[in-house]
C-alpha positions in Angstrom: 6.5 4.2 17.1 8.8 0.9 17.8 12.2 1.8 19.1 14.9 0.7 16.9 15.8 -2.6 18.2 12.0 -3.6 18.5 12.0 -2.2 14.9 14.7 -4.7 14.6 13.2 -7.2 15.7 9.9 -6.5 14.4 12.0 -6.7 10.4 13.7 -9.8 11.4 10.7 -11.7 12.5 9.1 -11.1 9.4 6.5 -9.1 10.2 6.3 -6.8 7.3 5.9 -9.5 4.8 2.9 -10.9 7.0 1.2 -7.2 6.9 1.5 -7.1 3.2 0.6 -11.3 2.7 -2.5 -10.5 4.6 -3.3 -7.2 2.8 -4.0 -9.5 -0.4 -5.3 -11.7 0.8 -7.8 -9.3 1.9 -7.9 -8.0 -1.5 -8.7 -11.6 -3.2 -11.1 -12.2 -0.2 -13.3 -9.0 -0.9 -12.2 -9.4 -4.9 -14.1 -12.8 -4.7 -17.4 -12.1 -2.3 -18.0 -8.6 -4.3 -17.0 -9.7 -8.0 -15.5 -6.4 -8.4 -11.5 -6.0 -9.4 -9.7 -4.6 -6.9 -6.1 -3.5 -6.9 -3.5 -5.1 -4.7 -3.0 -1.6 -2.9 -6.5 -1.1 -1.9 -6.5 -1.7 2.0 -2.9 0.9 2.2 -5.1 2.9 -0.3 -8.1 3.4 2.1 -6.4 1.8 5.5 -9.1 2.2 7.8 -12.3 0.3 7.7 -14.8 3.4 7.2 -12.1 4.5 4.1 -12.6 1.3 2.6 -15.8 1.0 3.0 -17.0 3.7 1.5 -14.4 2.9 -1.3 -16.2 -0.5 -2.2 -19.5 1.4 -1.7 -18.7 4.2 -4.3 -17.1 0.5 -7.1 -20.6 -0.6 -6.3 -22.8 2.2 -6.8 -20.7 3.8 -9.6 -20.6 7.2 -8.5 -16.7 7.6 -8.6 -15.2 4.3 -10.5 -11.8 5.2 -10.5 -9.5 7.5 -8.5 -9.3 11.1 -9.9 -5.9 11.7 -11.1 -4.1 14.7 -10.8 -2.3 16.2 -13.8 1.6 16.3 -13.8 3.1 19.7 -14.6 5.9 19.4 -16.6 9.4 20.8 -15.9 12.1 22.9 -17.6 15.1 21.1 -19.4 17.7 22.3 -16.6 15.6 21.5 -13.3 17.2 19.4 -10.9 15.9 15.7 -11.0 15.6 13.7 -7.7 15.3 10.0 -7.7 13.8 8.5 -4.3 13.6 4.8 -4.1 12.2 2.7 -1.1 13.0 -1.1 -0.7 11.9 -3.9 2.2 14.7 -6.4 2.7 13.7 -10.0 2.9 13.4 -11.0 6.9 16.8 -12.0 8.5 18.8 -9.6 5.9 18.9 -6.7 8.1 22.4 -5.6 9.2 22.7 -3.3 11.5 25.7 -1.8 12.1 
């Protein structure tokens, strides 16, 4: 794990928008050898080469086309509701304080 100023430094350099540029491009790369349609998540979906692999094997062979999704259970009127957000500043608009 970085320590905060070479986490710092790491945001203001631009990095993050680098690891997410090249993610799609990775995307569109493998989109356009395979012919398959892939969604812009899929290398933080399955982030190591043996997930994704096996990922693109399963689109190919058609054993498991899309992800199983989980059912939602639904909550009383009166349960507390939490709302998390997440958000990536552009580089250079980090202040520290």
């Amino acid at each position: 794990m970085p320590t905060p100023a070479r986490f710092r430094r790491l945001v203001r350099s631009g990095i993050w928008a680098w690891i997410r540029l090249t993610a799609v491009e990775l995307r569109n790369g493998l989109a356009k050898a395979t012919g398959l349609r892939l969604p812009a998540t899929l290398v933080f979906d399955y982030p190591t080469p043996a997930a994704l692999a096996a990922r693109l094997e399963e689109l190919f062979t058609g054993e498991n086309p899309a992800p199983v999704r989980t059912s939602v259970s639904v909550v009383a009127q009166d349960e507390p509701l939490a709302i998390v957000g997440y958000g990536v500043p552009f580089a250079g608009w980090v202040v520290v304080a």
